[in-house]
Each structure stands twice: as C-alpha cells, then as structure tokens.
C-alpha positions as CSV (number, residue, x, y, z in Angstrom):
1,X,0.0,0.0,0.0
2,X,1.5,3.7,-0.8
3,X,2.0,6.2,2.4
4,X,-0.3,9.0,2.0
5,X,1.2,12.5,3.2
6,X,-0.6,15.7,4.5
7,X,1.4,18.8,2.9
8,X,0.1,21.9,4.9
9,X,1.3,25.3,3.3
10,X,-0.6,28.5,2.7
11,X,1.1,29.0,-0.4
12,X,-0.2,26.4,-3.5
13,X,2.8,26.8,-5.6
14,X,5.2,25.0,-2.6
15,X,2.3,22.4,-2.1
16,X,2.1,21.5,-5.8
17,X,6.1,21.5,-5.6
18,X,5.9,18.9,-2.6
19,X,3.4,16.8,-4.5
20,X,5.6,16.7,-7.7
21,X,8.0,15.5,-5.8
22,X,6.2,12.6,-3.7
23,X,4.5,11.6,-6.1
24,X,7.6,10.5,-8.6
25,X,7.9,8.5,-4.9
26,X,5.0,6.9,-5.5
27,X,3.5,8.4,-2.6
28,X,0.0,9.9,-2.4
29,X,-0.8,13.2,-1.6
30,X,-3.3,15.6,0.3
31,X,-3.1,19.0,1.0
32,X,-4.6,21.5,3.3
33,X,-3.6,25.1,3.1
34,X,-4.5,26.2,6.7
35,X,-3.6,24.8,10.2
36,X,-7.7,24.1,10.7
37,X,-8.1,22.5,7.6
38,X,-5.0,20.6,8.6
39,X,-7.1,18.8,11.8
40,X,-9.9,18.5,10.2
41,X,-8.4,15.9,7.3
42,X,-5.9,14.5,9.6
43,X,-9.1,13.2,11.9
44,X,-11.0,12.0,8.8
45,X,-8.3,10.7,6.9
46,X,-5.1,8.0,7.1
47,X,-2.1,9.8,7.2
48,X,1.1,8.4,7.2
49,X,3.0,11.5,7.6
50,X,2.3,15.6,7.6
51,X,4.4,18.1,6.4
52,X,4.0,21.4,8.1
53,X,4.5,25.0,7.1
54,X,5.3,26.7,10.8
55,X,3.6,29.8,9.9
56,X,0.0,29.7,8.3
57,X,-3.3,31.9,8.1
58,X,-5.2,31.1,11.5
59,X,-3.5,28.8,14.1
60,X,0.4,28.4,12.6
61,X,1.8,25.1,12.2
62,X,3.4,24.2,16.0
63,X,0.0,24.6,17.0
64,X,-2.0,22.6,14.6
65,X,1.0,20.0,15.3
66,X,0.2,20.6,19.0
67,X,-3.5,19.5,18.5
68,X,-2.5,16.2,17.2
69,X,-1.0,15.3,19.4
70,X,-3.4,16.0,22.3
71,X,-6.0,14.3,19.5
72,X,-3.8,11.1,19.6
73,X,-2.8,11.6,16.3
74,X,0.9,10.1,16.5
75,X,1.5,10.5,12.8
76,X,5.5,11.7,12.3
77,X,5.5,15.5,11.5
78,X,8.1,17.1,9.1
79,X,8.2,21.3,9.9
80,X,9.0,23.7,7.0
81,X,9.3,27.6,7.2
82,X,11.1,30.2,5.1
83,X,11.7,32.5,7.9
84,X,11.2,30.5,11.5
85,X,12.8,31.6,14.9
86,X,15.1,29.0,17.1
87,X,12.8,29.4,19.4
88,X,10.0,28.4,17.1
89,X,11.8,25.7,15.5
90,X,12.9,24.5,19.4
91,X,9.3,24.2,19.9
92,X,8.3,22.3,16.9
93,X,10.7,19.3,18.3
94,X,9.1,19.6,21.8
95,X,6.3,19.1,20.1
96,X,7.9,16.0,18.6
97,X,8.3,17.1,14.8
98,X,11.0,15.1,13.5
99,X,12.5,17.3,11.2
100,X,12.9,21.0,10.6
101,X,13.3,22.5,7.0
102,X,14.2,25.3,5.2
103,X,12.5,26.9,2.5
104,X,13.5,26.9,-0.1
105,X,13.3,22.8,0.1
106,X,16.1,20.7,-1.4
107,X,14.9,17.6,-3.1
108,X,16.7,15.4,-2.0
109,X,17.5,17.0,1.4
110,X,13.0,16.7,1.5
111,X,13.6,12.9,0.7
112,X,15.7,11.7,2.7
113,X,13.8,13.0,5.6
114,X,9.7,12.1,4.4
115,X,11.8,8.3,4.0
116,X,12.8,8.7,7.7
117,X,9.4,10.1,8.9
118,X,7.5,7.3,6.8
119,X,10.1,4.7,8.5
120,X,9.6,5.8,12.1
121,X,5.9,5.7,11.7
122,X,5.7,2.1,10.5
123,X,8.0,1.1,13.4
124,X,5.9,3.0,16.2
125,X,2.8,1.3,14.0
126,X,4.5,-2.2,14.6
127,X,5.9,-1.3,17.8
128,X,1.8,-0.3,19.1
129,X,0.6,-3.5,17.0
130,X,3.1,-6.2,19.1
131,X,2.2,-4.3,22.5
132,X,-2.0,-4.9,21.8
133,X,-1.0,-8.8,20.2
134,X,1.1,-8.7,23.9
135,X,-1.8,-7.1,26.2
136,X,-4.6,-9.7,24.4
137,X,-1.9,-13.0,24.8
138,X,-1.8,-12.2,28.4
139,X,-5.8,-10.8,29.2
140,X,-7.6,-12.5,31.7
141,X,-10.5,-14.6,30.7
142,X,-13.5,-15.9,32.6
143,X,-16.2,-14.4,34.2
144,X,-17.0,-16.9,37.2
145,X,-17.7,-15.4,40.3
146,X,-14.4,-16.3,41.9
147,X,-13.1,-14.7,38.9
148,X,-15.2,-11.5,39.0
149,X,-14.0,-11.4,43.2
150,X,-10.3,-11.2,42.1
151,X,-10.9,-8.5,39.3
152,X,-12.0,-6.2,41.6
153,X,-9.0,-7.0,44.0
154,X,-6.9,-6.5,41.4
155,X,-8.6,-3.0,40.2
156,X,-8.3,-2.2,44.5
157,X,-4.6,-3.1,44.5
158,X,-3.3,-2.2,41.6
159,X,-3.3,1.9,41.7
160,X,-1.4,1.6,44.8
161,X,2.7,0.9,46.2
162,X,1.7,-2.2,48.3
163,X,3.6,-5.2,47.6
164,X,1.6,-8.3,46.4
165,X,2.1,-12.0,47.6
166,X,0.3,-14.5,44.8
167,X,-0.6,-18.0,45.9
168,X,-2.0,-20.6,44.1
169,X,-1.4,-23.9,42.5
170,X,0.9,-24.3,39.2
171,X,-0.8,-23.4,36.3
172,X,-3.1,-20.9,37.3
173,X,-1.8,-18.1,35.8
174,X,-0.6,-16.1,38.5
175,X,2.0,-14.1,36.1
176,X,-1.6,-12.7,34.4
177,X,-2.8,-11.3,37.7
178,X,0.8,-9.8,37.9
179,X,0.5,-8.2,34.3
180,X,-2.9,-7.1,35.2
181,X,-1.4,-4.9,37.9
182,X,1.4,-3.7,36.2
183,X,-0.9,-2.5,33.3
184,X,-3.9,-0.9,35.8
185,X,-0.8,0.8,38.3
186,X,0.7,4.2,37.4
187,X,3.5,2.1,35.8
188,X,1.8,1.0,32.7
189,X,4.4,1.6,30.3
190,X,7.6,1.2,32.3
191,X,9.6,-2.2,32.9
192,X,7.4,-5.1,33.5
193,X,10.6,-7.7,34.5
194,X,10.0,-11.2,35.2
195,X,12.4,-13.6,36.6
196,X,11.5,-17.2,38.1
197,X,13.7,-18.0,41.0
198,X,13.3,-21.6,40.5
199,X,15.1,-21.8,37.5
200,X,18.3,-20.0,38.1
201,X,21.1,-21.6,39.9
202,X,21.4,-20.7,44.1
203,X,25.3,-19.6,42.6
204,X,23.9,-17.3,40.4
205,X,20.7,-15.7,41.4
206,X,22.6,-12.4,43.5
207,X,23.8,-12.0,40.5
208,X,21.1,-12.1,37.7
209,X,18.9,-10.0,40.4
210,X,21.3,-7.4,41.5
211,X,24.2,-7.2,39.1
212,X,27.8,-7.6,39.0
213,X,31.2,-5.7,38.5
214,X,33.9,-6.3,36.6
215,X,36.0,-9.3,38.3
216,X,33.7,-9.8,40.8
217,X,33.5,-13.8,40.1
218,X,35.4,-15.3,37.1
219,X,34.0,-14.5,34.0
220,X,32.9,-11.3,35.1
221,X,34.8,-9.2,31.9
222,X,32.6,-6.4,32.3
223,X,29.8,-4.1,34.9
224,X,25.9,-5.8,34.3
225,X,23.0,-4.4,35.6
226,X,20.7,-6.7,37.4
227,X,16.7,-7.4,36.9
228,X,16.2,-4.7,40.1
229,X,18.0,-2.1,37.9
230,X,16.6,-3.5,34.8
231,X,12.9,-2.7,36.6
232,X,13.4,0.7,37.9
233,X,10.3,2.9,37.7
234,X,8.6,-0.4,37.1
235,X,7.6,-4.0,38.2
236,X,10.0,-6.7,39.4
237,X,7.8,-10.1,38.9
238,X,9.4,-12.4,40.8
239,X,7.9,-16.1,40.2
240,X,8.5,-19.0,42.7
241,X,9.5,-16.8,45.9
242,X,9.6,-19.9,48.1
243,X,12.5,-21.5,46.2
244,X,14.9,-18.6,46.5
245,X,18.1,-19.0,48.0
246,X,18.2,-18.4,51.2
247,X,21.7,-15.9,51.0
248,X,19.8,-14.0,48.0
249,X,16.4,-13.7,50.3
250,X,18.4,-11.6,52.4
251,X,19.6,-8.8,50.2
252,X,16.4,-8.9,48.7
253,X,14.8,-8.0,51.8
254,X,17.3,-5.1,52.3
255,X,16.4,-3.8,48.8
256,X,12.7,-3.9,50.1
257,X,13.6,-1.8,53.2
258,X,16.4,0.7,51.9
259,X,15.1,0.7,47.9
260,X,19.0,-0.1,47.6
261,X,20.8,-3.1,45.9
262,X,24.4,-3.3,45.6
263,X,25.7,-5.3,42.5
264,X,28.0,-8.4,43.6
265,X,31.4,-7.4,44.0
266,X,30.4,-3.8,44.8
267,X,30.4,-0.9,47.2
268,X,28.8,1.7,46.4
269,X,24.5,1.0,46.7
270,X,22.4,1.7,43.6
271,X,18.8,3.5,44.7
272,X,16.1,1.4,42.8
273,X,12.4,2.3,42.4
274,X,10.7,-1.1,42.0
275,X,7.5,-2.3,43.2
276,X,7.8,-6.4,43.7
277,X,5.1,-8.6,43.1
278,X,5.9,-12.2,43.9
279,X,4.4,-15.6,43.5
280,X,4.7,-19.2,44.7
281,X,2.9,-22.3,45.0
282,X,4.2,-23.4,47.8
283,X,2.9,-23.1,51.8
284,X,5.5,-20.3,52.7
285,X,4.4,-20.5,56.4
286,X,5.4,-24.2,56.2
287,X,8.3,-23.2,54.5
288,X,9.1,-20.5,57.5
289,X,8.7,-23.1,60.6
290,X,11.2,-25.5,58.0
291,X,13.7,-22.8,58.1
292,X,13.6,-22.8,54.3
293,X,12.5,-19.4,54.0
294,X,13.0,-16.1,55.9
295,X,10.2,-15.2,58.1
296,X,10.8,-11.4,57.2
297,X,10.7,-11.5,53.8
298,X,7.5,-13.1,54.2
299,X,6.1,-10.3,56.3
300,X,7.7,-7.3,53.5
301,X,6.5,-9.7,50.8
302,X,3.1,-10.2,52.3
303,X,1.4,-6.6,52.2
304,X,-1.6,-7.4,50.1
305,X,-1.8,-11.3,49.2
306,X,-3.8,-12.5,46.4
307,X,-4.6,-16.1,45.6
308,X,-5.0,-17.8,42.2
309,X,-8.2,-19.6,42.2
310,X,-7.7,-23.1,40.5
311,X,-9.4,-24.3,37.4
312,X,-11.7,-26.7,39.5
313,X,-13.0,-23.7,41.3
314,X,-13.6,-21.6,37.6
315,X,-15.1,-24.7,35.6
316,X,-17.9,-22.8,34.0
317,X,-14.9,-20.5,32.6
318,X,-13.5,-23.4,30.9
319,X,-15.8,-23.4,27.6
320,X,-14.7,-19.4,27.5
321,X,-10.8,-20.3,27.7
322,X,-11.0,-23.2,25.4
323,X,-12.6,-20.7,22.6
324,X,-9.8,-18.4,23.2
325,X,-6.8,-20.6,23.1
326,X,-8.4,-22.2,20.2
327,X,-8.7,-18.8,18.2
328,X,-5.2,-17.9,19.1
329,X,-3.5,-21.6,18.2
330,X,-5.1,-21.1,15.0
331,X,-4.0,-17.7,14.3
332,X,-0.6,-18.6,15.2
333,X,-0.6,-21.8,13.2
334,X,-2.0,-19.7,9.9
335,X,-5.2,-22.0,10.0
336,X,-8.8,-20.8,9.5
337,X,-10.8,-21.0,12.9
338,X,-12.3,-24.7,13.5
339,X,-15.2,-24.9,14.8
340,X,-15.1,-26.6,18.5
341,X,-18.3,-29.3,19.2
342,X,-20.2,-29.2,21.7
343,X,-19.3,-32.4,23.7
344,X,-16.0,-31.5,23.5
345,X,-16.8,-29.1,25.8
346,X,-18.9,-30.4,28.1
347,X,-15.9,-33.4,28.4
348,X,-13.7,-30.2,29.1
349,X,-15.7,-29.2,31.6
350,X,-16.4,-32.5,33.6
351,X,-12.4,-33.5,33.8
352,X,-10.3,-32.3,36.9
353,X,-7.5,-30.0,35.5
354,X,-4.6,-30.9,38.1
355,X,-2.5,-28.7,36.0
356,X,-4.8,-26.1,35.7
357,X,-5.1,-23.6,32.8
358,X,-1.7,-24.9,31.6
359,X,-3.3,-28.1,31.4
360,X,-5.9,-26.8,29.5
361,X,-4.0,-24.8,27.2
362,X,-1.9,-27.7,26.0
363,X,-4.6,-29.8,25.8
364,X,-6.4,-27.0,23.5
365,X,-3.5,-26.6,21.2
366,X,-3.0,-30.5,20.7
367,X,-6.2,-30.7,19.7
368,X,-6.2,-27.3,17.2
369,X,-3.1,-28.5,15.5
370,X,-4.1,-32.9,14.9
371,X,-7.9,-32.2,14.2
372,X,-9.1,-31.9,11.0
373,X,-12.0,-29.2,9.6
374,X,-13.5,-29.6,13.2
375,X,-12.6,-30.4,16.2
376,X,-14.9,-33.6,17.7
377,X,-14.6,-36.1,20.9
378,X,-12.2,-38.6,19.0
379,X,-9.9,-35.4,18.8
380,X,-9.7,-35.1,22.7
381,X,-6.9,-36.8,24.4
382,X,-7.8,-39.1,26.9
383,X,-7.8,-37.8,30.6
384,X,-5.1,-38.9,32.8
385,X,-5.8,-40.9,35.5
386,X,-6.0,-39.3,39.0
387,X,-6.1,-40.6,42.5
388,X,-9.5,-39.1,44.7
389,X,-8.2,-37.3,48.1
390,X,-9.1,-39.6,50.5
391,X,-11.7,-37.4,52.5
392,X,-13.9,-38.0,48.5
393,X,-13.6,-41.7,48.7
394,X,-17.1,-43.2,48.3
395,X,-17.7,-46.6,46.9
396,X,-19.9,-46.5,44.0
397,X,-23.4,-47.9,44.4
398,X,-24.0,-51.4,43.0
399,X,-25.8,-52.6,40.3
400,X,-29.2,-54.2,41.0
401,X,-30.2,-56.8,38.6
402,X,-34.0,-58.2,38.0
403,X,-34.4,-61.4,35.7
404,X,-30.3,-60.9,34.8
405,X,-31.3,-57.1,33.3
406,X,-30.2,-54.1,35.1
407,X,-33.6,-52.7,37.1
408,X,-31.8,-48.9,36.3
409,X,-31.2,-47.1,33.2
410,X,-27.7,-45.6,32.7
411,X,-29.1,-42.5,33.8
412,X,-31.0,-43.8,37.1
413,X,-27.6,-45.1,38.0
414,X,-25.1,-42.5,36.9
415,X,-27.6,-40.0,39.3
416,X,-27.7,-42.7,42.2
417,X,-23.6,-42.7,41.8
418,X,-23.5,-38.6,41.9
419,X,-25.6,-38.2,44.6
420,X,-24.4,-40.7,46.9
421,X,-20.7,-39.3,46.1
422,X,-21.6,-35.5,46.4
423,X,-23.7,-36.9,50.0
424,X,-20.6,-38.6,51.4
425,X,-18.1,-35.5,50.3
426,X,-20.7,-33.1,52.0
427,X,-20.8,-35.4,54.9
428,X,-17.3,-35.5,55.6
429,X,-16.7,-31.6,55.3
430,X,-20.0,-31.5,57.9
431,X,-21.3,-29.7,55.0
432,X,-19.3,-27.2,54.1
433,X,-20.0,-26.7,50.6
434,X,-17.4,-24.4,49.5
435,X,-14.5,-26.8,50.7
436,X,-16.5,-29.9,49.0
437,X,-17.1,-27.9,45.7
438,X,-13.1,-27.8,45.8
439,X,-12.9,-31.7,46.3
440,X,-15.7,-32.3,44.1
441,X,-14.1,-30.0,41.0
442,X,-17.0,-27.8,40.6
443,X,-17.9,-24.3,41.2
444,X,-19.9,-23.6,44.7
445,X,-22.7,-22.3,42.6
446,X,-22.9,-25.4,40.1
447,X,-22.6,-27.7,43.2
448,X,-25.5,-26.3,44.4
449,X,-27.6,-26.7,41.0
450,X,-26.7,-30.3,41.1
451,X,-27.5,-30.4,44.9
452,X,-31.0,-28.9,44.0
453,X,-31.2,-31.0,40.7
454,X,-30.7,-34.0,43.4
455,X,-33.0,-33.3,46.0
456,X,-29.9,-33.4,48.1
457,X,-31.3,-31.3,51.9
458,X,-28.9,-31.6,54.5
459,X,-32.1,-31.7,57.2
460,X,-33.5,-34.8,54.9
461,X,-29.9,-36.6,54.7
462,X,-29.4,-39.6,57.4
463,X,-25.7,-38.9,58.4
C-alpha cells in the first residue's frame, strides 16, 4: 500500500512542488492550506505523515501539530518555514516534529527526511501493533464469580505501592494477575521484568537480580546491571519466591527496606524504584517453621496477598478459555478458525484439570493443530488418570439386577452414583459446601444446582 502524506502550506505553488516531488515516490498526496483544515483531514483521513509550514493563516503550524497530538494523532511530522525563529523551531521538536526544513526545500534533502518520517511511523505502527497482540496473549479470561471477586481485587490493588504476595497452584496463571497490575498501576508503560527463582542456579541468582562488576566472580569481563535495575520505575515479577536461595532472600529483603541493591562485588548501593510482586505455589508458612524461607521477607513480601483460584474452582470458565486458546493456536498456526463441538466441551468441563489452565491450554492446542475441519470427541486426548483425596472416597453404588437385566437405566444409576458421592463428600466436610465444591471440581454455585437437581437437603440426609 503507498504512504499518504498531509502537505500543509498556505502558499499552492510549494504544495504542488511537494506533491511533484512525492509523487515521482510513488507516494499519495493531500493538501490543506490552513492549520484548521489541517485537523480537520488529519481526523477523517489515514495519514502516514504531515508536512508542516510553521507559519499559516489562522493557528500556525506548531499549534496545529500541537492538537494532534493531544487528539492522539501520532503520525511523524516534518516542519517547513522560510523565515522561523530557534525558538520556534525548538518548539516544533518539543512538540515532537521530526524534522525541521528550510525553505527553499532541497529535493533530496526533502527525501531523505519524508523516507525517515515514513520509517519511524511504520515502526511506532508495529511497535503499538506487538504491544495490543502482547496485552490480548496475556488478558484475563473468565467471568465466574471467583473470577469476578479477584478482578475487583486486582482493580483495588493495583493503583497503589503495596507489595503483592500471589498464591496458588501451578498453572493458574498467577504471572496474568501480575501483568494485570502492572498494566492498571501508574507504571503502565515502564519495565514489567519477570524472573522465576526456580530456574536460576542458588550460585547465580545475586547476580542475575542485582548485578555484578567487573572481576567480581570469574568471567565477570565487564559491569551488568541486574533485573532490580533493569525494573526501575517499574515491576519486578518475581515467580517461585519460596524456592529462592536463602543468601539471596536476604539482600532482597534489604532492597525492600532501603530501595537499595548493591551489584556483587560492589560498594557503592544503587537507589532502585521497584515495586515487587511475587508468587509461589508453595505453603510459605510451612516453608518458614522448616527454616527454608525467611520469616521477614514473608512479612515485606506479604502486604496485600492474592490467591489464584484453580481451574476446579472456575469450571464454568473453561468453555470461554478453550474458545480463546483455540482462536489464538489457530491464528498462530495460519489455520482458518475450526469450529469446536459441543461435547468437546462439556468433556472439558467435567475433567479435573490438576495442571490447571496450563493443562488446558496444552490440551487446546493438541487438539487445534491434529484435528481436522473440526474439532470432535475422538480429537480429545484421553484424561489422565487421577487418585481421589481420600476425605472424596465413596464406593460407587451397586448394580441391581432383576431377571439378569439391570432394574436402572444408565441414567437412574449415573444420578444414584452422583448423589451418593456429592452426599458422602458433604458429609465429611460436615457440609461445608465451599470446601467440598473444591474436592468435588465444581464451582460452589454449580454444586449447588446439582444439589438442588438432586434433592440433596442436609435436614433430609441420614448422616
């Protein structure tokens, strides 16, 4: 597709000069010969670049350029005059014009620099396009209620400096919570630096988080900056808290009380201005009374805590994931969008996710890339077997036979089996439905729709 570029100038003979000349570019031309008509094609119209006299009839050029830029309009701006001040030329590059010219323009001086303008704009284009692909890869989806409950902690949390401590099993996408507060805190658009202390060597770790000097271990040749500096002004994710070492723990909790680091082999201490959000799967309080993990760090770590509900407590978001990943494997994969049938799933749905959303999404993106035209039940792998916790141990009703036929249907049975199972779950909780919807892999409110669906009333239930 050509560029199309916005020559503003009061005077027609320079604009049909300009046009001569981007057009033997094979660039398209508009023109406007006041700063107002300027705005008004630049907000109707796609404009790849503007040319701008600095002086015109009406509001002059550094204004007109002004109002684009408060409009949003981040198109690259070239400034022109025959007889413009420093000053006014200084504040057509505060204005973030990318070039100043003099009339009368030189050819190829004019360009050189519409080539540059056209250049930067694509990249800034590319650059906006990769950060919304980035933003949707890592939204949040679902719309359970446990879901909707950590939204709006998240929206509570996130405009503020307190330090967040995620919990949760592996898999439930506790980096997305920690995106979701970067992106709603004042520090949308700084650093967003993730490092998972699990995966980095207890030798290394001071060094990958707070930097090194020259010498100060072998190989060292040169001064690196660690992720602290690497974050400043930002967010510092760090993933897997509890399996930190325990010498690196400390200086990260003096970072946390001073806002100081000091690189490994270094004096001098480095201010930092990093807000921490951490995350583990692991029982840090256990961890504490082990001696594994340092009981102050937990407390600085600690502030606000979050926790990552599981995929058994969000089934009914499952159908809304699956869609998602599906859309996005395919995309990737440069396949048309399958469509996804409905048993699929409902199977989806029933299973019990031990590895969560990561699970899920694996699963999801088997199935989008050995299906065919669409995706049925023989395309679903087959669920992995899984031990019961022992408290949801029920033996399964047996069968009753009349004349060697089964007196039920498979549907009497399967709702004998369910509600004897949900009955002795509920039984051993003393009825506590929101820590038997956990056992059972079902969200409280669906357990109660079965419950109702059932006739399952704890004052008609024999215990």
């Amino acid at each position: 597709m050509p560029s199309t570029v916005l020559v503003v100038d009061d005077e027609k003979n320079i604009r049909r000069t300009i046009r001569m000349v981007l057009e033997g570019e094979d660039i398209e031309v508009l023109e406007a010969g006041s700063g107002e008509e300027a705005l008004t094609i630049a907000s109707t119209e796609d404009i790849d670049a503007v040319i701008l006299d600095v002086r015109l009839p009406g509001i002059n050029g550094v204004e007109a350029l002004k109002r684009m830029r408060a409009q949003k309009m981040l198109t690259p701006a070239i400034m022109i005059s025959g007889h413009a001040t420093i000053t006014e030329a200084v504040q057509a590059v505060l204005q973030g014009a990318t070039d100043f010219l003099e009339k009368p323009l030189d050819r190829d001086r004019l360009l050189v620099s519409i080539r540059n303008a056209l250049r930067t704009g694509n990249l800034e284009k590319e650059l906006r396009m990769l950060r919304r692909d980035v933003r949707q890869r890592y939204e949040m989806v679902g719309e359970s209620a446990v879901m909707q409950r950590l939204y709006a902690e998240i929206e509570k949390v996130a405009p503020t400096k307190g330090r967040v401590l995620i919990t949760g099993e592996s898999g439930t996408g506790k980096e997305l919570i920690a995106r979701a507060i970067h992106r709603l805190s004042p520090r949308e658009g700084k650093p967003f630096v993730k490092v998972n202390c699990a995966a980095i060597p207890a030798e290394l770790i001071e060094s990958k988080l707070f930097g090194h000097e020259r010498g100060a271990f072998t190989g060292a040749v040169g001064r690196k900056k660690g992720l602290f500096e690497a974050a400043h002004t930002g967010t510092l994710f760090m993933d897997e808290i509890g399996d930190m070492a325990p010498s690196a723990q400390a200086k990260v909790l003096r970072a946390l009380q001073n806002g100081e680091i000091t690189r490994v082999g270094g004096e001098s201490t480095v201010a930092v201005d990093v807000r921490v959000v951490a995350a583990t799967n692991r029982d840090l309080e256990a961890a504490i009374a082990a001696g594994e993990f340092r009981e102050d760090l937990y407390f600085r770590l600690n502030v606000i805590p979050l926790r990552s509900p599981s995929l058994r407590e969000r089934a009914d978001d499952i159908p809304a994931l699956t869609r998602a990943f599906l859309m996005e494997f395919c995309a990737e994969n440069g396949m048309r969008q399958k469509p996804l049938h409905h048993d699929v799933l409902e199977s989806l749905v029933e299973r019990h996710w031990p590895g969560n959303v990561r699970e899920l999404r694996n699963v999801v993106e088997r199935m989008a890339i050995l299906s065919d035209d669409e995706i049925t039940i023989d395309d679903l792998p087959e669920a992995p077997r899984r031990d019961l916790p022992a408290e949801a141990m029920v033996a399964l009703p047996g069968l009753q036979f009349q004349g060697g036929t089964p007196r039920e249907s498979l549907r009497e049975y399967r709702e004998r089996a369910e509600r004897e199972f949900i009955i002795a779950t509920l039984n051993h909780f003393d009825w506590n439905i929101s820590r038997a919807s956990v056992v059972l892999g079902v969200e409280r409110t669906n357990l109660h729709k079965k419950m109702r669906s059932l006739g399952i009333k704890r004052d008609n239930i024999v215990t």
